[in-house]
N, C-alpha and C positions, 0 to 999 in steps of 0.2 A: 504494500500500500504506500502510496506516494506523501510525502513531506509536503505541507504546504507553511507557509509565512507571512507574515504581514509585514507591510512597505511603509517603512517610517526612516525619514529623512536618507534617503536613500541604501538604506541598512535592513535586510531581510531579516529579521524575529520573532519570537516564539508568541504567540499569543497568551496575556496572562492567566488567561482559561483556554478551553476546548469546547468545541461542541462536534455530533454527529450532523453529516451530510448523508443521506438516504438517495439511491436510485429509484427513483418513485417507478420504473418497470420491473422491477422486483423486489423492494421495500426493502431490499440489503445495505449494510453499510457498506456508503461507496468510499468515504476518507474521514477521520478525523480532524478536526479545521478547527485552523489557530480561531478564539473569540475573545478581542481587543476589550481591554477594561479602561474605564472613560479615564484613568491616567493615562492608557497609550493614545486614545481619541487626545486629551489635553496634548501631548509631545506628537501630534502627527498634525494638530493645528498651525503649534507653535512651530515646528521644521518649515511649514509650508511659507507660516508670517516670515519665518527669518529670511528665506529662498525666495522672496516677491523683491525686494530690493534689487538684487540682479537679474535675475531673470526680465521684469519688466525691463532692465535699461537695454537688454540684450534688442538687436535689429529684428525685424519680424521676419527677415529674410532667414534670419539665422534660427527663429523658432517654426520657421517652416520647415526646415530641415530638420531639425530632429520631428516633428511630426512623421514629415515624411519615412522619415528612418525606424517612425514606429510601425509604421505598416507597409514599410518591407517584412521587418520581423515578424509582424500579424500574417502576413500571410507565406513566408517563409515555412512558418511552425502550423500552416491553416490545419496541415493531417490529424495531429496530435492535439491541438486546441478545437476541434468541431467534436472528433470522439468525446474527449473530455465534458463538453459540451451536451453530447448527447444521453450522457451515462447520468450528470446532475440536471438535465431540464427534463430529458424523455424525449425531446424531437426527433423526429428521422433525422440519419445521418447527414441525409442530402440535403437536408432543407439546415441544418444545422454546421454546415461544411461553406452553404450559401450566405448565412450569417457569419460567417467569419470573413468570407470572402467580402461581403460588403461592408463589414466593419472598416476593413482596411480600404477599400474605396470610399467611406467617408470621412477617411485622416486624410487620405489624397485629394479629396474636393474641397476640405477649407482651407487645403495650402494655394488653392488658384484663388483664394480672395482678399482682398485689400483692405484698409482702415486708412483712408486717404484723409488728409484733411480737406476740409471744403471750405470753399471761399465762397459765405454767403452775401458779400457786400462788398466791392470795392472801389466803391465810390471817391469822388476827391477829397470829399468831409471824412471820409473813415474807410477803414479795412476789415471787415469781421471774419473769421475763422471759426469752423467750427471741427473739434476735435475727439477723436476717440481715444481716451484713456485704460487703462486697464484696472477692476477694481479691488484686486487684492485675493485675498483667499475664499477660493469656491469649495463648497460642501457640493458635494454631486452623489445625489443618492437614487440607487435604480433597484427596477423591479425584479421579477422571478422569470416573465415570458419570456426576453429579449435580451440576457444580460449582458452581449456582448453588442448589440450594434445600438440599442438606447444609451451603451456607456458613449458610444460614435457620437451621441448627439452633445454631449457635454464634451470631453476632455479635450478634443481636438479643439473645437470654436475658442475655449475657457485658456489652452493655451498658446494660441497663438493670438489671443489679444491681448497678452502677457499675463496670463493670472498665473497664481500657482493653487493646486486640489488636494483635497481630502475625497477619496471617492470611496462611497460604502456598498456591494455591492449587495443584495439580498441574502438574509441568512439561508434561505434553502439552494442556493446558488452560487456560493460564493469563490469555488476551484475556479473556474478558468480565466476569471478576473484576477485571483493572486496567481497564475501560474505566467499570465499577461506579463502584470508587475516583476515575475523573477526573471522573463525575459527580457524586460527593456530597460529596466532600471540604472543599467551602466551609460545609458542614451540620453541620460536627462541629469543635470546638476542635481547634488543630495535636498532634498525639499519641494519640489518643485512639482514630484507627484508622488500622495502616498496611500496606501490602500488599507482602508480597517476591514474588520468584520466585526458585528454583532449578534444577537437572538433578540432584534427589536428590540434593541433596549438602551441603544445608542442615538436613535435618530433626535428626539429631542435636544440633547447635550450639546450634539452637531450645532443642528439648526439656530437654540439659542444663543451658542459661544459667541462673547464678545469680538474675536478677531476670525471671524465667516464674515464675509461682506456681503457674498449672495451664495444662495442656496437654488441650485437647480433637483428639482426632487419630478420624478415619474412613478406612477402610483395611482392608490383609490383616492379616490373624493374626501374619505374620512378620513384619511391621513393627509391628504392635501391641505386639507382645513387646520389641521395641527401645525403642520410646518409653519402658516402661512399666521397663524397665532403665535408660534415660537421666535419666528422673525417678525413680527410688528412691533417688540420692545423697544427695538435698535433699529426699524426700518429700513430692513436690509432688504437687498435687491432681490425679489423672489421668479422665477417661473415656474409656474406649475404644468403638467401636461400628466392630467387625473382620466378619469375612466367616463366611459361613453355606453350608450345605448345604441347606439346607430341602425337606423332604420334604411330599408332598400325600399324603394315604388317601383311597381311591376305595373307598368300602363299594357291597358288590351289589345297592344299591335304588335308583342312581340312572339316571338315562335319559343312554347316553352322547352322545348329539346333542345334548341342551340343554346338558349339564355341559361336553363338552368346547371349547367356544367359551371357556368361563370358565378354564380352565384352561390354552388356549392361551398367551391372555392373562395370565395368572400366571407365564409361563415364560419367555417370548420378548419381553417389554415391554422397550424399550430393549436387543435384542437381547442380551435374555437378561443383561445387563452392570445387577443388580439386587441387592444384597446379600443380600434380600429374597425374589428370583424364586424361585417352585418349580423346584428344580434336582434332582431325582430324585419321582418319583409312582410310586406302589406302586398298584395296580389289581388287585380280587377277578376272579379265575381264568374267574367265572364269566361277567363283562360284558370282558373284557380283550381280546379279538380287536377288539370293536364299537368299544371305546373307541379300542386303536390306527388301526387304520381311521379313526375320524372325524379324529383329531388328526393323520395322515395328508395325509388332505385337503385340511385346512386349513392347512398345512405348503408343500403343492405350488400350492395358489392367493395365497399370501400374497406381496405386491410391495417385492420387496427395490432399493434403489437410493440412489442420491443425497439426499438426505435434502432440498435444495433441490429436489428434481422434483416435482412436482404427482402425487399417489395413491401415493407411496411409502409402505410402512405401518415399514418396518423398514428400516433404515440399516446400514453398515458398522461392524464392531468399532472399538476406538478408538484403536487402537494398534498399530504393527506385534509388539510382542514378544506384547500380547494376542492376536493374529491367528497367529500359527505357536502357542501353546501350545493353543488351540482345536484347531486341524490335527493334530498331534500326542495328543491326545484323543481324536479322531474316528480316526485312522489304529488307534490300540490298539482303539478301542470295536468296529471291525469286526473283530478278531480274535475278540470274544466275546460279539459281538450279531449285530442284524439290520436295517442302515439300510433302512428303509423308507418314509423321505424324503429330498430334501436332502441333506446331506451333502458336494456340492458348492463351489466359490467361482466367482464371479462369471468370465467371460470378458474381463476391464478392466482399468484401474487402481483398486485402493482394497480395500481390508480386509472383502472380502465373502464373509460364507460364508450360504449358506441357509440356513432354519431346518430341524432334522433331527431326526425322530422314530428312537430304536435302540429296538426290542424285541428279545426274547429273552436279555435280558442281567439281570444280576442282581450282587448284592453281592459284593463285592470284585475290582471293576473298575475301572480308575484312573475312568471315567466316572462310575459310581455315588458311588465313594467322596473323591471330590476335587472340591474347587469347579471347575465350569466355569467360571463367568462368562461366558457367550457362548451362542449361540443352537441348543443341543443339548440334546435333553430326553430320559434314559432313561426305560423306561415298562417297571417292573418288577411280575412277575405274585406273588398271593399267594394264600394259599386261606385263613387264620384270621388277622382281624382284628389280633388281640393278636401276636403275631408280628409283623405289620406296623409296632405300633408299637415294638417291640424290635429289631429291623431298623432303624426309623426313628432310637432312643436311640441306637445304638450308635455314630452320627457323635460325631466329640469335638467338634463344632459344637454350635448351639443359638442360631440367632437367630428363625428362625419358624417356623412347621409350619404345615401345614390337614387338616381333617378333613372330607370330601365325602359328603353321606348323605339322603335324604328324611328322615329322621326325626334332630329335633334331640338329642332328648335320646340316640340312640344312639351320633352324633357327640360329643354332650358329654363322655359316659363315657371314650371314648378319649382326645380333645382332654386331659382333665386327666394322663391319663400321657407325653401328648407333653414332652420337656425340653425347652423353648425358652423363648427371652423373649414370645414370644407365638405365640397357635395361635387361627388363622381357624379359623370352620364356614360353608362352603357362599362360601366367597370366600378370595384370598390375597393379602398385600402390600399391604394396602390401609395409608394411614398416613396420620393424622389429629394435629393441630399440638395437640391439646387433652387426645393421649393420650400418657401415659408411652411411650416406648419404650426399650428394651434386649435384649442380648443374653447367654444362659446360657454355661457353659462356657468354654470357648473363642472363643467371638463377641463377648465384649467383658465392659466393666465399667463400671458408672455408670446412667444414665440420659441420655436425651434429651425434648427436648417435654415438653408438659403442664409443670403446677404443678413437677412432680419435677424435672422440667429444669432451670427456673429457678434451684431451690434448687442444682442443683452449680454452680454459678458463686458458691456465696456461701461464707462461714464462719459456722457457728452461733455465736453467742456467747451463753451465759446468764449473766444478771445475777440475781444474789442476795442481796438486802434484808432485813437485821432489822428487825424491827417495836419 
């Protein structure tokens, strides 16, 4: 069984406790992992404060480079970092070999971007400047589904606008983040990035320390709401990117055999465990049986297993407490639907439930109206469009939507009254390192990705010149 460590001030160390990491496809211990006690969080703050003085004066040119030089090594090591991967989350191999691989293509996308200063005024009376500074030490704390390419959305942006991190990765998650860390650590001045772990019981500490300036956190609602109170003392720069409902509109012109392969796949990727995933689809009255049926189908042929086996398409949930709250879902859903897939959990050891189409069920069911996160998909009937999407508003969520329809411009006109931070047509959850991301409402606050990304890790400053 492999060694793991925690990354403080550039120095690999023992954790002052332990805890078990479990493979949720066979409920065995998979490593013992170092768990940081809030003295080593206080000396992995403080490495970071000390390491922001040069590091910030360093050239951007010069922090793109070591970025860049991290994901060589990300994807150097991708063979041995996706297995790893797949043994503490459950994903297939593939899909988890592809997260590696685009991790390392989102340290290569924000070394192509700039922090130019801009000249908003240069008039004969004066000269204005507006500038991006960097704001000091980032707390960066990520989830269980994604733990290596949501780390992509912080560390990379957080240091080449010169910050220096504390990055916490999820207790049920947390090997291939410190295996990361033992791999690049020689790439990066001592402080500049250091990696704890916890059992939830760190995050607060993080979040309120006086010398965190901003807290980038990915996550539930309910913990978002925590961070987001923990940082209001000191008014530290927060983004949040929390959890979603997201709904799909199936308008009655589309063919449900071609559409629903695409839609499966918007629901149940990463079993269903997708911030992102279509987790309730509203379907016209008129195409609604064909549709069910198809997704049906494809529900009862889809090969759930070990995520190391050869042709497994979908893996076990990630966690034991995520695996009974699923169950629990499922057991209410059939009080006021119609399982007619799946529904099931595996005959073995490990976190498996099949993928499960519920029709005849409808709004205000814990299933419709509460994040699953797991691999249950209600498939709820409508007869008038607009409805559909007031049905869809009235989640206090808001991170994506989709609009499904042969005709673009019909999809368009709805798509614009969807509330979300972003709304597909004719695809869902697709997410691209080049595009702003965020979520409305109650799904978060800030930005991710893209130019906008970059910018929250910084502080505007304008400078103001008489002439």
């Amino acid at each position: 069984m492999s060694e793991y460590h925690l990354l403080i001030n550039g120095t690999l160390v023992a954790g002052d406790n332990t805890m078990p990491v479990v493979n949720p496809a066979n409920e065995t211990l998979l490593a013992t992992c170092p768990r940081a006690s809030e003295a080593q969080l206080n000396a992995a703050v403080a490495a970071a404060k000390a390491a922001f003085p040069a590091w910030s004066a360093t050239s951007i040119d010069e922090r793109k480079r070591v970025v860049n030089a991290i994901a060589d090594v990300i994807q150097a090591n991708a063979a041995e970092l996706a297995q790893l991967l797949t043994q503490e989350q459950g994903k297939p191999i593939g899909d988890a070999t592809g997260e590696i691989y685009g991790t390392a293509a989102f340290f290569r996308y924000f070394t192509s971007l700039d922090l130019p200063i801009e000249v908003l005024d240069d008039s004969p009376g004066r000269r204005v400047e507006a500038h991006r500074k960097p704001l000091g030490v980032v707390g960066a704390i990520v989830p269980w589904n994604f733990p290596m390419i949501l780390m992509a959305f912080k560390v990379p942006p957080a240091l080449i606008a010169g910050n220096t991190i504390v990055l916490k990765p999820a207790p049920t998650t947390p090997l291939t983040t410190l295996r990361l860390g033992e791999l690049i650590r020689d790439l990066l001045p001592a402080g500049v990035l250091n990696i704890i772990t916890d059992a939830n019981d760190l995050g607060a500490a993080l979040t309120a320390h006086p010398d965190v300036r901003k807290v980038s956190f990915t996550g539930s609602t309910a913990t978002g709401s925590k961070v987001m109170a923990g940082a209001a003392g000191l008014l530290k720069r927060i983004t949040l990117e929390l959890g979603g409902n997201d709904a799909g509109i199936v308008l009655d012109d589309v063919d449900p055999a071609v559409t629903a392969p695409k839609l499966f796949q918007s629901a149940f990727q990463n079993s269903g465990q997708v911030c992102i995933a279509m987790k309730r689809l509203y379907v016209h009255e008129s195409i609604y049986d064909e549709m069910c049926e198809a997704l049906a189908k494809i529900a009862e042929q889809t090969i759930v297993g070990d995520g190391l086996q050869q042709g497994t398409q979908l893996g076990p949930l990630q966690n034991k407490m995520q695996f009974e709250r699923v169950q629990e879902l499922l057991d209410d859903a059939r009080q006021h639907g119609n399982v007619i897939a799946g529904g099931t959990t595996l005959d073995q050891p490990g976190y498996f439930i099949r993928p499960t189409i519920v029709r005849d069920i409808t709004d205000g069911t814990r299933l419709v109206d509460e994040e699953q996160f797991g691999p249950v998909l209600p498939v709820i009937k409508y007869s008038d469009p607009e409805d559909a999407v007031a049905r869809a508003n009235a989640s206090p969520w808001g991170l994506g939507g989709s609009v499904w329809s042969g005709d673009t411009e019909r999809a368009y006109a709805l798509a614009e009254k969807l509330e979300a931070g972003t709304v597909w047509i004719n695809k869902h959850a697709e997410l691209d390192p080049t595009l702003p991301f965020g979520g409305a409402k109650q799904s978060g606050i800030g930005t991710e990705l893209g130019q906008e990304g970059l910018r929250e890790f910084t502080q505007l400053k304008v400078i103001n010149m008489a002439r």
